[in-house]
C-alpha positions as CSV (number, residue, x, y, z in Angstrom):
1,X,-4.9,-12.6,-14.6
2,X,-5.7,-13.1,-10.9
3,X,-5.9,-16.2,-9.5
4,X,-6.0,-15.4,-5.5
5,X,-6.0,-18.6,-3.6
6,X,-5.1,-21.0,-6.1
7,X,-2.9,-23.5,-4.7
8,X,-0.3,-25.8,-6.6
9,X,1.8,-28.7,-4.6
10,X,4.0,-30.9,-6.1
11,X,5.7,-34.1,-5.0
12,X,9.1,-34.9,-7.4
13,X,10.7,-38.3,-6.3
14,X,14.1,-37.9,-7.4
15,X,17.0,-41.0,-6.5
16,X,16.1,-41.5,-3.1
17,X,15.1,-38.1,-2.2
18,X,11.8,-36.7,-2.0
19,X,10.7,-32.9,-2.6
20,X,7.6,-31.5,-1.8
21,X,6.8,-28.0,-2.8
22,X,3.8,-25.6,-2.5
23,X,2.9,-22.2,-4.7
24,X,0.5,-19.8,-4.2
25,X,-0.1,-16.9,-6.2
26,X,-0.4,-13.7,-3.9
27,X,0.4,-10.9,-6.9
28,X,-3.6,-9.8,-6.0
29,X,-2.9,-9.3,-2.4
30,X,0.9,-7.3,-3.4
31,X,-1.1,-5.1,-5.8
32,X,-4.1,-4.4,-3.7
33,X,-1.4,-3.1,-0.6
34,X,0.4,-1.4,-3.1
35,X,-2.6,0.3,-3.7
36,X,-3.4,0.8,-0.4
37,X,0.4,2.6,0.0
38,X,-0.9,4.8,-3.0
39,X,-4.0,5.9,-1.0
40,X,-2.0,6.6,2.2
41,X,0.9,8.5,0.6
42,X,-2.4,10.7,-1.3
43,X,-3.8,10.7,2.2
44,X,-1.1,12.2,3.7
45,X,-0.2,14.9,0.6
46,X,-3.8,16.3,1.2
47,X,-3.4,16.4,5.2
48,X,-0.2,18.6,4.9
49,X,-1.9,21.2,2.2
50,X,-4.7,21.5,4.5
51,X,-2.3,22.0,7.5
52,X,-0.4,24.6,4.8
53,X,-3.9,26.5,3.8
54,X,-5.0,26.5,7.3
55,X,-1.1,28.1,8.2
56,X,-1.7,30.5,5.7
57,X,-5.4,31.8,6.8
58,X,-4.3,32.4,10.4
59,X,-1.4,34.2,8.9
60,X,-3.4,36.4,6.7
61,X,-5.7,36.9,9.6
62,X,-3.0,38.4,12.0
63,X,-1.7,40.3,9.4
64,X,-5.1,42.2,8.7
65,X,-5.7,42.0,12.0
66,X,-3.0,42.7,14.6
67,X,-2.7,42.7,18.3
């Protein structure tokens, strides 16, 4: 259940005080960055195997081909 924006206030007199609170629901805007974290953390997994397999070729390459 999403309900992004929805605002509640309440006023609550109580003796002579008054309390005035506001809510609002932001478990859309945690789970979409936590999503966002996901994709990042992904992002970054596939950036270091590429870094590893390109490593690896230029390896391969000097040792089929040395100087």
């Amino acid at each position: 259940m999403a309900y992004e924006g929805v605002l509640l206030f309440g006023v609550i007199f109580v003796a002579a005080y008054l309390f005035l609170g506001l809510v609002r629901d932001i478990s859309v805007r945690k789970q979409t960055a936590h999503q966002l974290q996901e994709a990042r953390e992904r992002l970054a997994h596939v950036a270091r195997i590429s870094t590893m397999g390109e490593m690896a070729s230029g390896i391969a390459h000097e040792v089929n081909q040395p100087l």
